[in-house]
C-alpha positions as CSV (number, residue, x, y, z in Angstrom):
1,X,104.6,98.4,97.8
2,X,106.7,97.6,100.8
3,X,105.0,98.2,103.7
4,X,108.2,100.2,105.6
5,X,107.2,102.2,102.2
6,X,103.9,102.4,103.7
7,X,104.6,103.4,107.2
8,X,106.5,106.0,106.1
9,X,104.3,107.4,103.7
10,X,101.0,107.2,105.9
11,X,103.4,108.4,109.0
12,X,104.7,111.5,106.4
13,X,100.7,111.8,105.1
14,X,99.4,112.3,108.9
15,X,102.2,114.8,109.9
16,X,101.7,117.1,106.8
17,X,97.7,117.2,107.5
18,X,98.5,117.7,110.9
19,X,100.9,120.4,110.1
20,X,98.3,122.0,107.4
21,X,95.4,121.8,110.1
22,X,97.3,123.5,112.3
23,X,99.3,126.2,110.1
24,X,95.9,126.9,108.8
25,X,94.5,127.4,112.4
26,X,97.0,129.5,113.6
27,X,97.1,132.0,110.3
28,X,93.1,132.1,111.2
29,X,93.8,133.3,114.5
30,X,96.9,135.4,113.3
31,X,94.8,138.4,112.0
32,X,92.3,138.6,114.8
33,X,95.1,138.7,117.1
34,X,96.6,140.8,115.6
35,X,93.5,143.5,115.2
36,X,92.8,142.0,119.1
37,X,96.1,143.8,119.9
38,X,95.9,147.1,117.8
39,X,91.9,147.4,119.3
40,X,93.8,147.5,122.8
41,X,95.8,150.0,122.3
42,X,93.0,152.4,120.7
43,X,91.1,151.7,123.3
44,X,93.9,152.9,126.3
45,X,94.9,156.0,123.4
46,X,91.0,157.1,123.0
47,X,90.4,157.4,126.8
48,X,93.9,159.3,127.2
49,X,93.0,161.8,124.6
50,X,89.2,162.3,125.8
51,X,90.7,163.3,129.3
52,X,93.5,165.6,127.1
53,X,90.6,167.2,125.3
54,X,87.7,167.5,128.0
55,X,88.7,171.0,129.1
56,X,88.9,172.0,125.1
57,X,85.9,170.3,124.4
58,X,84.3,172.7,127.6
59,X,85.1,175.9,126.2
60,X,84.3,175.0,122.9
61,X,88.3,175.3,121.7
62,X,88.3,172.3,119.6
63,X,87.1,173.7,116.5
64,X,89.9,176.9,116.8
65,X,92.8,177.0,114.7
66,X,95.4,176.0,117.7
67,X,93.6,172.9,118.6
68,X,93.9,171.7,115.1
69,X,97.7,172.8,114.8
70,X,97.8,170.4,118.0
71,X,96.2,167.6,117.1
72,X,97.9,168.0,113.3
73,X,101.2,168.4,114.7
74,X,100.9,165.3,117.2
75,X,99.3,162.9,114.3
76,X,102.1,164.1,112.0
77,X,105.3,163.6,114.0
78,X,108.1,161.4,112.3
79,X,108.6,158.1,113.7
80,X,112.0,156.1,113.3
81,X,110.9,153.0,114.8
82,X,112.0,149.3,113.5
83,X,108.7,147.1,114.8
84,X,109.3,143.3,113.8
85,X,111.8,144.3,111.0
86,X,109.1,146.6,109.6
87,X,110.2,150.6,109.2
88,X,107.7,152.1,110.9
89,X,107.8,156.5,110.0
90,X,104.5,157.8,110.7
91,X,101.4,157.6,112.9
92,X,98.2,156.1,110.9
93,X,96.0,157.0,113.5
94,X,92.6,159.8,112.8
95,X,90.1,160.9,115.5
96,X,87.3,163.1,115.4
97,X,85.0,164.3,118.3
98,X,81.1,164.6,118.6
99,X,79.1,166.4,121.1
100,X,77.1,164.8,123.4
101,X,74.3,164.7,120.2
102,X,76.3,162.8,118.1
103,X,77.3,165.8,116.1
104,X,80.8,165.9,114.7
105,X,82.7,169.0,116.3
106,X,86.0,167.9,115.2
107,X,87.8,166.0,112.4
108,X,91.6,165.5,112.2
109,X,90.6,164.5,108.2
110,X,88.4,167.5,107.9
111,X,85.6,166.3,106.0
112,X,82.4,165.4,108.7
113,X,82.8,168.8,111.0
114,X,78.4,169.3,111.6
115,X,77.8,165.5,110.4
116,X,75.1,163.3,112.5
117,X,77.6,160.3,113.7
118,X,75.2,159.5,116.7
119,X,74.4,156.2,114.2
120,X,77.7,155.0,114.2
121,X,78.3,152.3,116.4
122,X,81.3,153.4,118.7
123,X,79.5,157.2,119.0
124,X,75.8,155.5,119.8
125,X,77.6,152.9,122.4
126,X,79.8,155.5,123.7
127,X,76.7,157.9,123.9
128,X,74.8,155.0,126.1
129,X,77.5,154.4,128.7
130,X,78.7,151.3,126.6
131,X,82.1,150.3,124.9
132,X,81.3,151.7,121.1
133,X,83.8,150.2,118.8
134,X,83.1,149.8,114.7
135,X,85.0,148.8,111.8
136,X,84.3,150.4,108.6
137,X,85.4,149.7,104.8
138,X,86.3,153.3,102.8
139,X,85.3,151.2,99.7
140,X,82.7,148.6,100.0
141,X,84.8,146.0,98.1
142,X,87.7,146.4,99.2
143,X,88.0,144.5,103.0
144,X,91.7,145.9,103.2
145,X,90.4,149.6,103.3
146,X,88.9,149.1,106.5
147,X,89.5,151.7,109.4
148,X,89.0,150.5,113.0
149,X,87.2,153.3,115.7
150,X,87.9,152.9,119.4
151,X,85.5,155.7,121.4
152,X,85.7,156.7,124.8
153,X,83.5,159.7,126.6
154,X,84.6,162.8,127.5
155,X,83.5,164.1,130.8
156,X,83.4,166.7,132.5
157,X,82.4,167.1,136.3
158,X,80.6,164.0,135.8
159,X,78.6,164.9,132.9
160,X,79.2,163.4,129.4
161,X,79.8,166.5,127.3
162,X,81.1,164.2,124.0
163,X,82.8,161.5,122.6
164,X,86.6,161.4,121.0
165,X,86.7,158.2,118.3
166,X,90.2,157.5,117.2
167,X,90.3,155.3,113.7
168,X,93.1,153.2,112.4
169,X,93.5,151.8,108.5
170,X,93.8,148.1,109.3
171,X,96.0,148.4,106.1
172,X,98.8,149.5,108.2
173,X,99.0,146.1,110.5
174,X,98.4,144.3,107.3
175,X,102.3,143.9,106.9
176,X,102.9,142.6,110.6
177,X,99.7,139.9,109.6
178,X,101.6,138.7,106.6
179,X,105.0,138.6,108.3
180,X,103.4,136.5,111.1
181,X,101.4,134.2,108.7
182,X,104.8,133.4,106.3
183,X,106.8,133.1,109.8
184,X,104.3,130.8,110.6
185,X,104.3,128.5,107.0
186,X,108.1,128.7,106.8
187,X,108.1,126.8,109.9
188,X,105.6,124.6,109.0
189,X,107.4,123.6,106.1
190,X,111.0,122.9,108.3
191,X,108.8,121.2,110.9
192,X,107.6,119.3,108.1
193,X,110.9,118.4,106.5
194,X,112.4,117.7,109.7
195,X,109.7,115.1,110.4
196,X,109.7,113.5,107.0
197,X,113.3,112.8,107.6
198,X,112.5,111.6,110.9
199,X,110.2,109.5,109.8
200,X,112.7,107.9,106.8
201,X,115.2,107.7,109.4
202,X,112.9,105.3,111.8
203,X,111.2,103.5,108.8
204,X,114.9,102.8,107.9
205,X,115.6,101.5,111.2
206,X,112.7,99.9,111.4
207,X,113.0,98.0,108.4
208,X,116.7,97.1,108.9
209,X,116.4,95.9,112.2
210,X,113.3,93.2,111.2
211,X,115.8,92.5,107.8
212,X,118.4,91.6,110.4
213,X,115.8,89.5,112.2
214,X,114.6,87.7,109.2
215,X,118.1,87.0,107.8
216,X,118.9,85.6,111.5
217,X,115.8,83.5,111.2
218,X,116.5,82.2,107.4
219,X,120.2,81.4,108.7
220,X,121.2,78.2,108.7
221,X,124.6,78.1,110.4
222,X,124.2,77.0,114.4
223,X,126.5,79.4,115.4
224,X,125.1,82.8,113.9
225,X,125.4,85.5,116.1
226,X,121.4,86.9,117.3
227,X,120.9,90.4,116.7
228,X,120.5,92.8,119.4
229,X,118.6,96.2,119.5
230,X,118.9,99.3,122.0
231,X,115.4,101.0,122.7
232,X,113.9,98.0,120.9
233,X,112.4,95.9,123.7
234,X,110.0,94.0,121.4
235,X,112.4,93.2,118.1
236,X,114.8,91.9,121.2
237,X,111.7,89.9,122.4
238,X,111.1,88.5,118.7
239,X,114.5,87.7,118.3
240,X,114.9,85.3,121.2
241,X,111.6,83.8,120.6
242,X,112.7,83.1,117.0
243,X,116.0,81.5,119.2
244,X,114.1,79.7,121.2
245,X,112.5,78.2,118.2
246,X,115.0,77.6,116.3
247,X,117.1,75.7,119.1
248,X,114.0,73.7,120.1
249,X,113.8,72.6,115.8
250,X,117.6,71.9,115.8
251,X,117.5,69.5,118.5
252,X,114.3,67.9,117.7
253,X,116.0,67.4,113.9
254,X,119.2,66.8,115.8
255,X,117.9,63.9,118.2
256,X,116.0,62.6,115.1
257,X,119.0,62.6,112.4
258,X,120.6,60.8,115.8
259,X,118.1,58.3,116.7
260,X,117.8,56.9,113.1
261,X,121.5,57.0,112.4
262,X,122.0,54.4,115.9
263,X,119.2,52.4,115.2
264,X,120.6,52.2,111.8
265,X,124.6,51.2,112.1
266,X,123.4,49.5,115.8
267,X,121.3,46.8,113.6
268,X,124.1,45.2,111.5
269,X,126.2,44.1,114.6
270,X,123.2,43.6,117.1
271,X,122.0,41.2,113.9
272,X,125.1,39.4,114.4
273,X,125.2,39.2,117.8
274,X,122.0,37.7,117.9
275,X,123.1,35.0,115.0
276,X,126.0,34.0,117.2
277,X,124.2,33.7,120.6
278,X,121.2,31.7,118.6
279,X,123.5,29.6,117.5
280,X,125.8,28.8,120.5
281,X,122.4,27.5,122.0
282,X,123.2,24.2,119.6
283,X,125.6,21.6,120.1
284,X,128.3,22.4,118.4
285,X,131.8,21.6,118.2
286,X,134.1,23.5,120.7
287,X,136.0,25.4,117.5
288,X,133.1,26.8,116.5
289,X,131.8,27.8,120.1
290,X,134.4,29.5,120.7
291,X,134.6,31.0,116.8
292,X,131.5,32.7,117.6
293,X,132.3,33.7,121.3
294,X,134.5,35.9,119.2
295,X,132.4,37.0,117.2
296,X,130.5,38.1,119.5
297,X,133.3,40.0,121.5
298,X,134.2,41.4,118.9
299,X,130.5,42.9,117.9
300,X,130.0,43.8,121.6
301,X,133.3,46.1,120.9
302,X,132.3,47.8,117.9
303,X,129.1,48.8,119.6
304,X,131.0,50.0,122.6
305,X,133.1,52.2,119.8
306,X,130.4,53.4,118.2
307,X,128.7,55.2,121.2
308,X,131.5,56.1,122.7
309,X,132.3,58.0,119.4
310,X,128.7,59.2,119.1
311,X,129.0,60.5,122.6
312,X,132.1,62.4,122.0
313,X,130.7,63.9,118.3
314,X,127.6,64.8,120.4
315,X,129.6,66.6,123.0
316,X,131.5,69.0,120.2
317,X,128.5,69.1,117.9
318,X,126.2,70.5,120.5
319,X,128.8,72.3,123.0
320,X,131.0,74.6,121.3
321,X,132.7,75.3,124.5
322,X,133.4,72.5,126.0
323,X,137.6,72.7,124.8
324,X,139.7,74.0,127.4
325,X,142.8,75.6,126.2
326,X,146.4,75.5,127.4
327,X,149.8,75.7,126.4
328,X,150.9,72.5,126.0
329,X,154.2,70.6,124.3
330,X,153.0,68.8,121.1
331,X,155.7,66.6,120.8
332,X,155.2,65.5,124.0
333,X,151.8,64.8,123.1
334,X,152.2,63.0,120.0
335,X,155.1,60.7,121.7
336,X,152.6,59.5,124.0
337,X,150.1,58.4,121.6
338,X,152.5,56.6,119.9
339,X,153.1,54.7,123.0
340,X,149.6,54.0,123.1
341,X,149.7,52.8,119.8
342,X,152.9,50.7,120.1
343,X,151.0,47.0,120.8
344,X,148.7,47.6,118.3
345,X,151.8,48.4,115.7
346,X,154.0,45.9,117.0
347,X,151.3,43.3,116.2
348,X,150.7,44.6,112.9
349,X,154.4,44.7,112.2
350,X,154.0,48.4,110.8
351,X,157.1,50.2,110.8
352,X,156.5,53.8,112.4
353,X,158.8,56.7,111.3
354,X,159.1,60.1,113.4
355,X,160.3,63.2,112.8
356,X,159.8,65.6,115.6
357,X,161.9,68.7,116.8
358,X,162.6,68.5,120.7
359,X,160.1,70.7,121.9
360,X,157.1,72.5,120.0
361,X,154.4,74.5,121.9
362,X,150.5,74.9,121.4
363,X,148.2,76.3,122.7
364,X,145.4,73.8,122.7
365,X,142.9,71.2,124.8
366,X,144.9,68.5,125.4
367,X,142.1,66.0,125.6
368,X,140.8,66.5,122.3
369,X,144.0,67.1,120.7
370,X,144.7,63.7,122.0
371,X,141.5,62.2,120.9
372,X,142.2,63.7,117.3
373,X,145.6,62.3,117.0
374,X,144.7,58.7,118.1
375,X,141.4,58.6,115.8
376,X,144.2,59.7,112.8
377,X,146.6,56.9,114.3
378,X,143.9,54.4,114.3
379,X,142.8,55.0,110.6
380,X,146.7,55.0,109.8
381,X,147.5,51.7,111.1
382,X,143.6,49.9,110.1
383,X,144.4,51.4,106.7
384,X,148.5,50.3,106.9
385,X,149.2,47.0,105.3
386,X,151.3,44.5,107.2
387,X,154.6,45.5,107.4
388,X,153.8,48.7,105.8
389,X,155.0,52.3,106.7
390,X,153.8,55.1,108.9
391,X,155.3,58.4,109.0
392,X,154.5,61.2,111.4
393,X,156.4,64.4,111.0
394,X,156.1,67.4,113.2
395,X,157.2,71.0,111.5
396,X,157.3,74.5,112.9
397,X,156.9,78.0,111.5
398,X,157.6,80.7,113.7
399,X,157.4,83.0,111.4
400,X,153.7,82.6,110.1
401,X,152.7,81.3,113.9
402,X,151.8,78.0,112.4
403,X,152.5,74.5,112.6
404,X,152.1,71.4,110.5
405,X,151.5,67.7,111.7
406,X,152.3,65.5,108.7
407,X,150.4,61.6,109.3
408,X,151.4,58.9,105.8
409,X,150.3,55.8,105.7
410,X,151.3,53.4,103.2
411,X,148.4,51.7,101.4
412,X,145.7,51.5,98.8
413,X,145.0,55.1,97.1
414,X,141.4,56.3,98.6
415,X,138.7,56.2,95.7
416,X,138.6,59.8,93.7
417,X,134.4,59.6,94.7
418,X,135.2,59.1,98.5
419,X,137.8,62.2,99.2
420,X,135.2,65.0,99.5
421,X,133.4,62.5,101.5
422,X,136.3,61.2,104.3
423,X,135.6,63.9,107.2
424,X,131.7,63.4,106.4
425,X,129.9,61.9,109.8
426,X,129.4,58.5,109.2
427,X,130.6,58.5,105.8
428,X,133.3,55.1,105.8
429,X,135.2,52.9,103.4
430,X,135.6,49.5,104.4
431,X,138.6,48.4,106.2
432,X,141.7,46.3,104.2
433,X,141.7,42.5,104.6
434,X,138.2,42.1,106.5
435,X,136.1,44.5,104.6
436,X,134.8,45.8,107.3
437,X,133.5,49.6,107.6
438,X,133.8,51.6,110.8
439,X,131.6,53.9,112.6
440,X,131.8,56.7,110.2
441,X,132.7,58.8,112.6
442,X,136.3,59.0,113.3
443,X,137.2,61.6,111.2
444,X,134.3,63.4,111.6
445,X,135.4,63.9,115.0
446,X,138.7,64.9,114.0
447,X,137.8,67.8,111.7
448,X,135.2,69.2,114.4
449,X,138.6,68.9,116.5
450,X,141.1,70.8,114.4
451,X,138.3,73.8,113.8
452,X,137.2,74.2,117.0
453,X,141.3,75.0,117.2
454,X,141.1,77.3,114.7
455,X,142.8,75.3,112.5
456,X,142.7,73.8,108.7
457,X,142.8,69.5,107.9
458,X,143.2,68.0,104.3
459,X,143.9,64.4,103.0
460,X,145.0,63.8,99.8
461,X,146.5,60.3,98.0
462,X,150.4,60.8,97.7
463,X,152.3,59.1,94.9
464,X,155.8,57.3,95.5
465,X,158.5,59.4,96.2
466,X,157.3,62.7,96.6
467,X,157.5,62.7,100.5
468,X,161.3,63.8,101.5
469,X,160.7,62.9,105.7
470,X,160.2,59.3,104.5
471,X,163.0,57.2,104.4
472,X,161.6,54.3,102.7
473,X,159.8,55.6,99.7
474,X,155.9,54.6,99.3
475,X,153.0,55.5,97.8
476,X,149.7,56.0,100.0
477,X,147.5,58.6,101.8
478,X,148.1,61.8,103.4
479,X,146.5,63.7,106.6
480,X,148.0,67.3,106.9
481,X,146.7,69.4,109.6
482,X,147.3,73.0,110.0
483,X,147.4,74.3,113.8
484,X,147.5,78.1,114.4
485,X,149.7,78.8,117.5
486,X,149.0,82.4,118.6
487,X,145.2,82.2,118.2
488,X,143.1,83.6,121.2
C-alpha cells in the first residue's frame, strides 16, 4: 500500500472518529438541553400561575365551575405558531394544585381532586421551602410517556396556603430533539465529506510534489529545471539539498572523467617528449638534433592545443551562460577566418571556394561563433588533401528565420562506424599522411557551440557531383549547420 494511501486513510480514519466522538457527544447533550430549556420555562409559568391563583386558592374558588372554565379555556386555546419548522397548534401543558397538606384541590385532567400528592417530589420540595421538580413515566416502559412537573408555592400574606405543579409530556419536545440530533448528523456527515476531500486533495499534493522531487533527483540531464513549492518550506529545503548533492556528485565525476582523460591523451606526447630530450643528451649528428628539436616543438604544441581546447570545452560544459549574444554580420565573420586560415591553405595548396551573399545577420556570440568556425576550418584543411578542394557556402532563408553554413572538404569518406561518433569528446580519427589523431575535442566543441545557439549540426559523406555550389566536382565530407536567427 502506498503510504500517501496511508496518510490519507489514517488522516480520513482520525477525522471520522473525531467527528463520531463528537456528533455522539453533542446528540447526548441535545436532549438534556433540550428538557434543560422546557424545565425553565415551567419553572417562570408555575410561579406566574401560583401568584394568578393565590386569591382563588384563598376563598376556596378553585374547585367552582368558573375556575375550571378558566383554566380549561386557557390550556385549550389554538396556537398557530411555526417553532423550528415544527407546527405548533396547541398548549401540552396540565397543572393541578394541592393544599398546604399535600391534598389535591384541583386537576386540569380531572382525575386526582382529594388525592394525597404530599409524596411527590415537586409537592413535598415545594411544601419544605425547596425547588420540587419530578419527572414521571404514565407507562412504566415507555421512557417517551414521561410528563415533567415544575411546582412553585402559593402564598398568601406570607403564609404558604398550597402549591400549583404544572406538567408537560416530554413527548411534545421529542420532535425539536430529533430535529436537533439529524441537524446535528447531517452536518457531521458534510463536515466529514468536506474533510475526506480535503484530505485527498493534500495527500494528492503531497504526493505529487515529492514525485516531482524524486523525478528531479533520478534526472540525469544537468540542466533540469528544480521544482519549486508555495507553502512548502521543507519540500523547497529537500529540493535544494538534493541540488546541492547532485552538483557536488557531478563535479566530483566531472573533475574525475577530466583528470583521467589529461593524464591519459597527456602521456603519449609527454612520452615522446621525454624520448627526444633523452636522446638529444647523446652525440649525435646535427640532422638528427635538430630532427628531434622538432619533434619536440611540435609535441610541446599539441599539448598546448589540447588544454587550451579542454579549457574552452570546460568553460561551455560547466557554464551554460557564459555566450554573450549580439547581432553580428556572418559573412563578415566567416571572411575573417578565412584570412586566418589563408597561410595554412596557401601552404597546403588547397583551393578554397566561397559562396557568400553580401551581408547576412545573426544574432550570436561572436567569440564562439568564431571558435566554431575555425575548429570546422581546421578539420577541413587537416582532412583536405594537397591540392584538394574546400567549399564554404553561406545561404539565407528569411522566410523560416534560418540560415545554413555549408563547410566540403574533399577527401577520404569518414568510416560508416565513426559518423555517430565525430562530435563525441575525444572521440578522433587519425589525421591523412601522418596518422596522427587529434585531441578529440574539436568538434565536440563545435556542437556544444551550435546548441548553445539554438541551433542544429550534421556531417554526412557526400558522393561526386551532388553539390551544385561547387565548381569543381568532388567527392568528400560534409558539415551543415543550421543557425536560427530570431531566437531569443
Amino acid at each position: 500500500m502506498s503510504i500517501f494511501i496511508r496518510i490519507w486513510f489514517f488522516f480520513s480514519l482520525v477525522v471520522i472518529l473525531s467527528l463520531g466522538f463528537i456528533a455522539y457527544t453533542l446528540t447526548q447533550q441535545v436532549k438534556p438541553n433540550v428538557r434543560q430549556v422546557v424545565e425553565d420555562t415551567l419553572a417562570e409559568n408555575a410561579n406566574i400561575i401560583a401568584q394568578l391563583v393565590a386569591e382563588d386558592v384563598t376563598q376556596h374558588q378553585v374547585n367552582t365551575p368558573e375556575f375550571d372554565q378558566k383554566i380549561q379555556a386557557a390550556l385549550s386555546r389554538q396556537l398557530n405558531a411555526t417553532i423550528w419548522q415544527h407546527k405548533k397548534n396547541q398548549i401540552n401543558q396540565q397543572l393541578y394544585i394541592t393544599d398546604q397538606n399535600g391534598i389535591v384541590i384541583y386537576d386540569s385532567e380531572h382525575q386526582a381532586v382529594g388525592q394525597d400528592y404530599s409524596k411527590w417530589n415537586d409537592v413535598y420540595l415545594t411544601l419544605r421551602g425547596k425547588y420540587g421538580a419530578r419527572s414521571t413515566a404514565i407507562y412504566p416502559y415507555d421512557r417517551n410517556s414521561s410528563v415533567m412537573y415544575i411546582a412553585a408555592p402559593i402564598i398568601h400574606q406570607q403564609q404558604l396556603i398550597g402549591v400549583v405543579s404544572i406538567g408537560k409530556p416530554n413527548q411534545s419536545v421529542q420532535p425539536y430533539i430529533e430535529r436537533a440530533e439529524q441537524q446535528l448528523v447531517y452536518q457531521a456527515l458534510w463536515i466529514a465529506a468536506l474533510s475526506l476531500l480535503l484530505a485527498s486533495i493534500v495527500a494528492y499534493w503531497l504526493r505529487h510534489s515529492i514525485d516531482k522531487v524524486r523525478r528531479y533527483a533520478q534526472a540525469l540531464a544537468p540542466v533540469n529545471q528544480a521544482p519549486f513549492f508555495y507553502s512548502a518550506k521543507e519540500l523547497n529545503q529537500v529540493t535544494q539539498a538534493l541540488s546541492d548533492m547532485r552538483e557536488k556528485l557531478e563535479d566530483r565525476a566531472y573533475v574525475e572523467n577530466y583528470v583521467n582523460t589529461l593524464t591519459h591523451e597527456l602521456k603519449s606526447p609527454l612520452t615522446a617528449i621525454q624520448a627526444s630530450a633523452e636522446l638529444l643528451q647523446d652525440d649525435l649528428p646535427l640532422t638528427d638534433q635538430q630532427q628531434f628539436a622538432t619533434h619536440i616543438v611540435q609535441q610541446s604544441q599539441r599539448l598546448q592545443s589540447l588544454i587550451e581546447r579542454m579549457l574552452l570545452l570546460t568553460r561551455l560544459e560547466k557554464n551554460q551562460h557564459v555566450l554573450e549574444f549580439q547581432t553580428l554580420d556572418l559573412n563578415a565573420l566567416i571572411q575573417q577566418c578565412v584570412q586566418q586560415q589563408h597561410s595554412a591553405l596557401q601552404l597546403k595548396q588547397v583551393q578554397l571556394q566561397l559562396d557568400l551573399p553580401q551581408q547576412c545577420g545573426v544574432y550570436a556570440d561572436v567569440f564562439w561563433l568564431r571558435q566554431a568556425l575555425n575548429n570546422l576550418l581546421d578539420n577541413a584543411r587537416d582532412f583536405c588533401p594537397a591540392q584538394g578542394i574546400i567549399a564554404l557556402q553561406l545561404k539565407a532563408n528569411p522566410a523560416q528565420h534560418h540560415l545554413h553554413i555549408l563547410l566540403f572538404n574533399e577527401g577520404e569518406a569518414i568510416p560508416e562506424y565513426a559518423l555517430g561518433r565525430v562530435f563525441e569528446t575525444y572521440f578522433s580519427l587519425p589525421r591523412p599522411h601522418n596518422q596522427q589523431r587529434s585531441t578529440g575535442i574539436g568538434l565536440s566543441i563545435v556542437q556544444q557551440i551550435v546548441q548553445q545557439h539554438h541551433g542544429q549540426i550534421h556531417i554526412q559523406n557526400i558522393a561526386e557531383n551532388t553539390l551544385d555550389f561547387l565548381k569543381n566536382h568532388a567527392s568528400g565530407v560534409l558539415v551543415s549547420i543550421t543557425l536560427h536567427t530570431n531566437f531569443t
